[in-house]
C-alpha positions in Angstrom: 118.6 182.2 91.8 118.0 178.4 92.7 114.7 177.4 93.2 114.0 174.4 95.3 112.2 172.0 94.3 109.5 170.2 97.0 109.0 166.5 96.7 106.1 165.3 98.3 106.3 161.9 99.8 103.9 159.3 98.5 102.3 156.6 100.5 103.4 153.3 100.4 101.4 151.5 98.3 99.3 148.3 100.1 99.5 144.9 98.4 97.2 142.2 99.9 98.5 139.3 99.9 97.1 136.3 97.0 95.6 133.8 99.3 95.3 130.5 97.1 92.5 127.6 98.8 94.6 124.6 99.6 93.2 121.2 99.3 92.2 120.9 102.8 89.9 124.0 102.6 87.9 122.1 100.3 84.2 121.7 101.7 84.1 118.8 104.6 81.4 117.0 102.7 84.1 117.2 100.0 87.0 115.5 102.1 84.6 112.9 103.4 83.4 111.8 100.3 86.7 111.4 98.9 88.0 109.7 101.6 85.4 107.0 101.6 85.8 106.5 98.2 88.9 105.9 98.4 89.0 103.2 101.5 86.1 101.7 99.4 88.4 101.0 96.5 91.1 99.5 98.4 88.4 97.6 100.2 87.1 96.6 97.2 90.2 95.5 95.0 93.1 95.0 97.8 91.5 94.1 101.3 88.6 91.5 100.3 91.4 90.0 97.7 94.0 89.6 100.5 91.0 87.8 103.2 89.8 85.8 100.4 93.1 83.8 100.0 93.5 83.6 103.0 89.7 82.4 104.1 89.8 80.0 101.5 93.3 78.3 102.1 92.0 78.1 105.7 88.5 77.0 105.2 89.3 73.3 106.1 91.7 73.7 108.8 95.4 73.8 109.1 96.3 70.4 108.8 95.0 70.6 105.1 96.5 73.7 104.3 99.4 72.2 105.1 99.0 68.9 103.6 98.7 71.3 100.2 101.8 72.9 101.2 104.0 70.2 101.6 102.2 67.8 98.9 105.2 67.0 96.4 104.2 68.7 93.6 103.7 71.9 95.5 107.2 71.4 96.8 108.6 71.2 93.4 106.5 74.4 92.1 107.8 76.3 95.2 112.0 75.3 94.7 111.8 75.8 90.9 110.2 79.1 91.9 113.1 79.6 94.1 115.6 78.3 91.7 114.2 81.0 89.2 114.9 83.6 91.2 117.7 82.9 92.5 119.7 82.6 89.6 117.6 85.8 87.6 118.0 88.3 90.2 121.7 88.2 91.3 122.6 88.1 87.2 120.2 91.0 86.5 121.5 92.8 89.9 125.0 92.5 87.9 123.8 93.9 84.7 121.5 96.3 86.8 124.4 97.9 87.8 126.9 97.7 84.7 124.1 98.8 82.1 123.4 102.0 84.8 127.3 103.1 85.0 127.9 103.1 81.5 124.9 105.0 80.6 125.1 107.0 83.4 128.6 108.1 83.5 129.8 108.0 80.3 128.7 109.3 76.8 128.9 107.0 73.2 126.9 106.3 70.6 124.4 104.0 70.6 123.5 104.8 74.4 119.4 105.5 73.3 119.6 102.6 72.1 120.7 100.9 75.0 118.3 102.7 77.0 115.3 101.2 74.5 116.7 98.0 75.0 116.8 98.3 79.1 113.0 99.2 78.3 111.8 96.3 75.6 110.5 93.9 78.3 108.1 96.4 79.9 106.5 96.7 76.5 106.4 93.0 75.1 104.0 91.0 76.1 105.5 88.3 78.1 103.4 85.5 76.3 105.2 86.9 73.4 108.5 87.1 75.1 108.2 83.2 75.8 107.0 82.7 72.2 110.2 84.1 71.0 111.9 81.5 73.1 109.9 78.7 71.3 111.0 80.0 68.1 114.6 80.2 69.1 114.7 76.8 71.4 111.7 74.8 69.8 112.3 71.4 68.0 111.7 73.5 65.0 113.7 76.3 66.1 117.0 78.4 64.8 118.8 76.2 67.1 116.6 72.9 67.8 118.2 70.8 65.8 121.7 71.8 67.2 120.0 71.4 70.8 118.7 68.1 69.9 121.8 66.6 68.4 123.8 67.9 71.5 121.4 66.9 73.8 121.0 70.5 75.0 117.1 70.8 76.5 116.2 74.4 76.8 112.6 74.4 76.5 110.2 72.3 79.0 113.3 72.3 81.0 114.5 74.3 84.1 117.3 76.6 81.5 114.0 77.7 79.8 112.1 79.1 83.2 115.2 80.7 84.1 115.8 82.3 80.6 112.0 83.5 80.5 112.5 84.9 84.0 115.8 87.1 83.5 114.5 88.7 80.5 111.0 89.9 81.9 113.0 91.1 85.0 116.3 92.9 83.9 115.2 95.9 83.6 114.2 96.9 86.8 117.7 97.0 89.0 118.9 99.1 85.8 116.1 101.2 85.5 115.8 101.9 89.3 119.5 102.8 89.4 119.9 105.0 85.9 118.1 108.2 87.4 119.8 108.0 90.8 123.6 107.4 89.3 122.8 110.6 86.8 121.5 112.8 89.6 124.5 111.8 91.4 127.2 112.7 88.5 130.9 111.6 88.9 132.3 114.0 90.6 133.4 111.9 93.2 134.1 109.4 91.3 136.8 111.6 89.2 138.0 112.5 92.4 138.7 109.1 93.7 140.7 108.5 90.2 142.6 111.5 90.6 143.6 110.6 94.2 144.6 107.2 92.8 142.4 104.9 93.5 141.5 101.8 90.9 138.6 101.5 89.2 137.1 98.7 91.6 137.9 100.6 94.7 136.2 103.9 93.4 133.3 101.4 92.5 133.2 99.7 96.1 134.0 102.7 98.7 132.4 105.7 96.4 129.7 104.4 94.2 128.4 101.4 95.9 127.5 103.2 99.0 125.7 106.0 97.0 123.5 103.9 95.0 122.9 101.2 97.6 119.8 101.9 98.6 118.8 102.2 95.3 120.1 99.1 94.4 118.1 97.3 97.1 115.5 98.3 95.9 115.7 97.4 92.7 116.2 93.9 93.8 113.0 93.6 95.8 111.1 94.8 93.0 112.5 92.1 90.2 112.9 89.5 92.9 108.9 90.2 93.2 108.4 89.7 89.8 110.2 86.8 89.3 108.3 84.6 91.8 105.1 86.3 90.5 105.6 85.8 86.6 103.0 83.9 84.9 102.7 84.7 81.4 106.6 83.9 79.6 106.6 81.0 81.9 103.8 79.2 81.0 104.8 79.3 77.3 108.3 77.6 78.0 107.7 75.3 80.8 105.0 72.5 79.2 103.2 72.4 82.4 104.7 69.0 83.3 103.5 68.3 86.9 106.5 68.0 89.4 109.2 69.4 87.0 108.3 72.8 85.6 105.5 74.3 87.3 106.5 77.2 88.8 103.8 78.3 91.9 101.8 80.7 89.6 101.2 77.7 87.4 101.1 75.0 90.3 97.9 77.5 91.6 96.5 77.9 87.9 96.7 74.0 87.5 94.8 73.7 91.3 92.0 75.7 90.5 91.6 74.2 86.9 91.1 70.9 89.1 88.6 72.4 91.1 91.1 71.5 94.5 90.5 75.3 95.7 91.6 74.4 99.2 95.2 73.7 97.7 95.3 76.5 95.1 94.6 79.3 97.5 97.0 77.6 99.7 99.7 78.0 97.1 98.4 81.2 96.6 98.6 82.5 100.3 102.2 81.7 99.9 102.7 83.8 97.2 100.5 86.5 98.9 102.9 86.5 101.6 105.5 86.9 99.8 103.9 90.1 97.8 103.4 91.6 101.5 107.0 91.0 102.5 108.5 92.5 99.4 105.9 95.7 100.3 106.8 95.9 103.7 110.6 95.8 102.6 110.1 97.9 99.6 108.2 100.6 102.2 111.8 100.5 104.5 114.3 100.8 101.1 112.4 103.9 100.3 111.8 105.4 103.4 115.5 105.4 104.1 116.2 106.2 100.5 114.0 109.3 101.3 116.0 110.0 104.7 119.1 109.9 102.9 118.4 112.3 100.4 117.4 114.8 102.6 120.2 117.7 103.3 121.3 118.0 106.9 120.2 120.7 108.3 122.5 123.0 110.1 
């Protein structure tokens, strides 16, 4: 005979749920305090900064902010400035990009220590970085007696600014594009080879338009740094009034005068520059965001 056996159901067991604070259930005291600390700061160190220049270069009118502006040797500091970039940026927006595809799509050795080259600028002083130029360039230099016999002028000259400014600022198209070009793989690049296409289309029509944004931003940022730098070249350019003063010197030379009207006029230019390259910067990545985002469906 079979006997039966009887299972008695059991009751669902009941789980509450973990309910973890979020930030914004702090205390209101909390978030207020917070808050106020943080306007205060930027208040503090950005705001009052950004008025100053500004009041200052304005203090005695227009007409002699712009008698500072247009005063010759301010011209000069402001196309040398222009000069310096314009020559730094578009060769490190070529290496930029060369440096990030062959680390970023293909393997070999050596390729850390490519990558701790990329990185050497943002770690050397730039006073040093100019230094090292002295010691290659200088009259008693590894090559100044070849530069002197060839009457080759490096240093004190416009070749030395422009030198000093590409090697504080190659790394940043690189390093901006590195991550992004590794995220993206080559997978379409492979593809575009396979379907026989040449190495410069697949670069134009499949890689360019991934990494564009990217790129562009990259740009902005060592564009802003080579109008900005100071410290590489001060060491190179001799400070010779109407030839090599970049604006950051023309403003340091200014003040040392005690002519703040015209420094701060300088320096308002520069400001406005710095707020330009923000406000782009702010669109590159906002559409860089956008673009990463998946449709939805």
């Amino acid at each position: 005979m079979t006997t039966a056996t009887i299972i008695a159901p059991v009751a669902p067991r009941s789980y509450e749920p973990v309910i973890t604070p979020a930030a914004t259930l702090e205390p209101f005291w909390v978030r207020v305090v917070l808050t106020l600390t943080a306007l205060a700061f930027l208040t503090l160190f950005l705001f009052v900064p950004l008025a100053a220049v500004f009041a200052e270069a304005l203090k005695k009118g227009w007409q002699v902010y712009l008698a500072a502006i247009i005063e010759p040797d301010a011209l000069s500091a402001i196309k040398l400035t222009l000069i310096a970039a314009g020559i730094a940026v578009p060769l490190n927006l070529v290496f930029g990009v060369a440096a990030a595809w062959t680390i970023a799509k293909f393997e070999f050795r050596g390729k850390n220590v490519l990558l701790t080259l990329i990185d050497l600028p943002f770690s050397v002083s730039p006073v040093i970085s100019g230094l090292i130029y002295v010691l290659l360039f200088g009259a008693q230099g590894w090559f100044g007696e070849w530069l002197r016999d060839h009457e080759i002028k490096i240093l004190f000259a416009v070749p030395g600014i422009v030198l000093a400014t590409i090697f504080v600022t190659f790394p940043f198209v690189a390093r901006e594009l590195i991550p992004l070009m590794q995220a993206q793989g080559s997978e379409e690049e492979e593809a575009a080879l396979v379907l026989g296409a040449s190495g410069w289309k697949t670069f134009w029509y499949v890689t360019l338009p991934n990494i564009k944004w990217g790129l562009l931003y990259g740009v902005i940022l060592c564009n802003a740094r080579a109008m900005g730098e100071f410290g590489a070249v001060s060491v190179v350019s001799g400070h010779i009034r109407g030839e090599t003063n970049t604006m950051p010197l023309q403003v340091e030379i200014l003040y040392n005068e005690y002519n703040f009207t015209a420094a701060f006029a300088v320096a308002s230019l520069l400001t406005l520059l710095a707020l330009l390259t923000l406000a782009l910067k702010t669109i590159v990545e906002w559409r860089t965001n956008e673009n990463r985002q998946l449709p939805q469906e």
